[in-house]
Kinemage of the C-alpha trace (Angstrom):
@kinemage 1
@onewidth
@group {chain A} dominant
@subgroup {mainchain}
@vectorlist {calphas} color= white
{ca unk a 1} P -37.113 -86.247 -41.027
{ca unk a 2} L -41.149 -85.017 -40.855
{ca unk a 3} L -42.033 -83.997 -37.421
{ca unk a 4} L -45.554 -83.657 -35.890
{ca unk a 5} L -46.075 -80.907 -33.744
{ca unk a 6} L -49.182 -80.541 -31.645
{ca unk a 7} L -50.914 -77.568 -30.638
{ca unk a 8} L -48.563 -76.569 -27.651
{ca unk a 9} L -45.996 -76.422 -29.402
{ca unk a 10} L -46.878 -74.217 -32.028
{ca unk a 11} L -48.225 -71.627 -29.708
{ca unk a 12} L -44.675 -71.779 -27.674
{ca unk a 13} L -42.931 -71.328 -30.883
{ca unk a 14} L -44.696 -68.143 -31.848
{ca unk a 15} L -45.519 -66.231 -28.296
{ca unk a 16} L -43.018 -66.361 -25.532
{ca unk a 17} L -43.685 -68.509 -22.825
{ca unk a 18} L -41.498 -71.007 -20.642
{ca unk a 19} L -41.057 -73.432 -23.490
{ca unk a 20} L -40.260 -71.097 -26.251
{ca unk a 21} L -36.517 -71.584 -26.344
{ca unk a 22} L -37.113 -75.599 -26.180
{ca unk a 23} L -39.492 -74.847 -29.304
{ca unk a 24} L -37.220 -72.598 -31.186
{ca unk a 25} L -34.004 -74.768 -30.598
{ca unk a 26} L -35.834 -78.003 -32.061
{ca unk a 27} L -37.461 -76.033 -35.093
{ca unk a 28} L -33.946 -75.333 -35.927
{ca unk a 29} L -32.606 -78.640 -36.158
{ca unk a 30} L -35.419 -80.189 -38.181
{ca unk a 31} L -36.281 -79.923 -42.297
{ca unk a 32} L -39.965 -80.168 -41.938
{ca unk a 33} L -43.233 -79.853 -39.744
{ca unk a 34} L -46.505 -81.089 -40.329
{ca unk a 35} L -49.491 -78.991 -40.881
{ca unk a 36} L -52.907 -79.735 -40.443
{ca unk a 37} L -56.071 -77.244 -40.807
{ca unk a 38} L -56.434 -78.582 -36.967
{ca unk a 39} L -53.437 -76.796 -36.799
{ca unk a 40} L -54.610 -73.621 -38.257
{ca unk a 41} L -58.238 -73.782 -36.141
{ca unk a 42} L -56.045 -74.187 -33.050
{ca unk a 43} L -53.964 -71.365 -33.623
{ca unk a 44} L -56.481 -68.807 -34.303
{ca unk a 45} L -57.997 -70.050 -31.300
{ca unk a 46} L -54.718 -69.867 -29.240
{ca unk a 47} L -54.717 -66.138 -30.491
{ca unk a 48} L -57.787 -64.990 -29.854
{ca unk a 49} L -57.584 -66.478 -26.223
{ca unk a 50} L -54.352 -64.263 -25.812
{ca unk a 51} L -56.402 -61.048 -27.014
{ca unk a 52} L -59.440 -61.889 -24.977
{ca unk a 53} L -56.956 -62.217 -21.588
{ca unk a 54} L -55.434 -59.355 -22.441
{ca unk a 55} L -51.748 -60.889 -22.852
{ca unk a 56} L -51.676 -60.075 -26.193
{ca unk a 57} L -52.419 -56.847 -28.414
{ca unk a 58} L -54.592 -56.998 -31.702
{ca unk a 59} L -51.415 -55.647 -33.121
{ca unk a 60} L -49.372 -58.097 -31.729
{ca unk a 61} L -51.456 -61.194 -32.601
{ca unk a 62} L -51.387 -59.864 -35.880
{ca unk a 63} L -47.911 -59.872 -36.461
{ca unk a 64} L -47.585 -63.178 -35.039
{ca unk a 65} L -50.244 -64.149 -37.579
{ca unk a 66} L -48.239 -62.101 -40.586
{ca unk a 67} L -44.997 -64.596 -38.992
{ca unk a 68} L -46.425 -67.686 -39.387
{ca unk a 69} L -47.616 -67.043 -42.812
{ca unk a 70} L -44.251 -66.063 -43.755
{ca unk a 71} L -42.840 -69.501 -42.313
{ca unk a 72} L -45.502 -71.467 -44.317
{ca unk a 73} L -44.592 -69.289 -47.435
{ca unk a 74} L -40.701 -69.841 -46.912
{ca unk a 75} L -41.635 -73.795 -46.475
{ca unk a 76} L -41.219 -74.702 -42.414
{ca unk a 77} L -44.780 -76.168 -42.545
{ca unk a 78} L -45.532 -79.305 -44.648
{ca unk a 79} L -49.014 -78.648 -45.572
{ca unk a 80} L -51.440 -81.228 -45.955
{ca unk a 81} L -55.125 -81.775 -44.992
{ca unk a 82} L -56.054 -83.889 -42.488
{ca unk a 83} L -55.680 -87.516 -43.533
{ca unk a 84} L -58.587 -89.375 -43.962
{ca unk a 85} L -58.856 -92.331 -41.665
{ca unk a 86} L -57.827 -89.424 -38.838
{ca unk a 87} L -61.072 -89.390 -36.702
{ca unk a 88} L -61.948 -93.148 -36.736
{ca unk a 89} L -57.948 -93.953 -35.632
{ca unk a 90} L -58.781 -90.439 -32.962
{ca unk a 91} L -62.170 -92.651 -31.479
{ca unk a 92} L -59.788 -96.333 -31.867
{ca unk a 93} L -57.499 -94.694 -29.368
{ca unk a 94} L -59.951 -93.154 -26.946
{ca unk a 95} L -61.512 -96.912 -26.893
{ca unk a 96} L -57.936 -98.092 -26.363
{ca unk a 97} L -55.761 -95.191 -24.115
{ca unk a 98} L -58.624 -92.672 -22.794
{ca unk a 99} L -59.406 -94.898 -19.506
{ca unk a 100} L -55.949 -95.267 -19.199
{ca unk a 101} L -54.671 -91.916 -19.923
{ca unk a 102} L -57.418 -89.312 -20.013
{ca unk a 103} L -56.692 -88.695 -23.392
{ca unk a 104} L -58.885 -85.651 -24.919
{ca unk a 105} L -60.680 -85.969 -27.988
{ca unk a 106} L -57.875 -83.119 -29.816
{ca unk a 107} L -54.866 -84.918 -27.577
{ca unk a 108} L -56.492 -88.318 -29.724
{ca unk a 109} L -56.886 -86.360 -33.008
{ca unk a 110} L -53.311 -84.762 -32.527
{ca unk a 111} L -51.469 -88.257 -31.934
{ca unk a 112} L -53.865 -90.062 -35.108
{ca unk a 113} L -52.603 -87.377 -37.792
{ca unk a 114} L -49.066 -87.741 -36.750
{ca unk a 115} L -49.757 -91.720 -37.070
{ca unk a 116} L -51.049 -91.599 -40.438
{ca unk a 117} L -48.705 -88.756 -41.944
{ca unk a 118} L -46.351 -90.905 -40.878
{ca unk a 119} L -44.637 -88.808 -38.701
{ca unk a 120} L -40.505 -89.543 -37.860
{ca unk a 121} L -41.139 -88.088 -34.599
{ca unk a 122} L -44.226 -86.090 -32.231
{ca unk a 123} L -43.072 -82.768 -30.071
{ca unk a 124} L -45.646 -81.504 -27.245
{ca unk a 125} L -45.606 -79.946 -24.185
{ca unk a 126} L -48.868 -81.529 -23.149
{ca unk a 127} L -48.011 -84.558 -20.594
{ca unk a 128} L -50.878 -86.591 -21.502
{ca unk a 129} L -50.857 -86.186 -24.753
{ca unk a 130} L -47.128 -87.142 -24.712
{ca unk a 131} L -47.782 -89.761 -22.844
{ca unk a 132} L -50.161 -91.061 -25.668
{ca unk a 133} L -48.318 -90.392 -28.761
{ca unk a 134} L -45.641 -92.750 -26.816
{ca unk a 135} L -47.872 -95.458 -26.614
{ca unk a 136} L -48.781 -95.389 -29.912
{ca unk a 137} L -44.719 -95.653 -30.566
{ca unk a 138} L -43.881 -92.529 -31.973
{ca unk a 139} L -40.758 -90.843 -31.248
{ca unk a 140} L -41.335 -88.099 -28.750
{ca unk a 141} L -38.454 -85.834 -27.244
């Protein structure tokens, strides 16, 4: 089964917040996970944000960092770029759902990868973005 995570749930799976143990216990039950250089942008950005607030050392955020790479070495992350036909399905659903839904241009982006990957199923803590990948049919939890 190939999974799509977004953004939220990435960051919950690697710092410790209030859906960490929803993040870990899922991770543990699935083969693989999608990732995107989106993926990679957003969590260097998710980092740095924790540094810059102050809830996170430079040490800390760089084992974190040292962590992940580990899990992409031991093969948790399915690697791949960012499929091709990504951003023109990411503006075809901000036509369709953004009125609707408020959908954000990365929410849109997120939800279009996991559609063309072919994703089994799309985990997020995001609400809107949830609500999105739904309407689009894929298999949230």
């Amino acid at each position: 089964m190939t999974v799509y995570v977004d953004s939220s749930f990435l960051v919950s799976l690697y710092l410790t917040d209030r859906h960490s143990p929803v993040s870990r216990q899922r991770v543990s039950t699935t083969s693989g996970m999608w990732l995107t250089p989106l993926h990679n942008a957003e969590w260097a950005h998710a980092l740095g944000q924790h540094i810059f607030r102050k809830s996170l050392s430079s040490a800390e955020a760089q084992q974190m960092y040292e962590q992940f790479e580990s899990d992409k070495a031991a093969g948790l992350w399915l690697e791949t770029r960012i499929p091709d036909q990504s951003f023109e399905l990411c503006a075809e659903l901000a036509r369709r759902y953004g009125p609707k839904l408020g959908s954000r241009t990365l929410d849109s982006l997120h939800v279009a990868c996991a559609l063309e990957l072919n994703a089994e199923k799309f985990w997020t803590f995001d609400e809107r973005q949830a609500k999105l990948a739904k309407a689009e049919g894929l298999k949230i939890t």
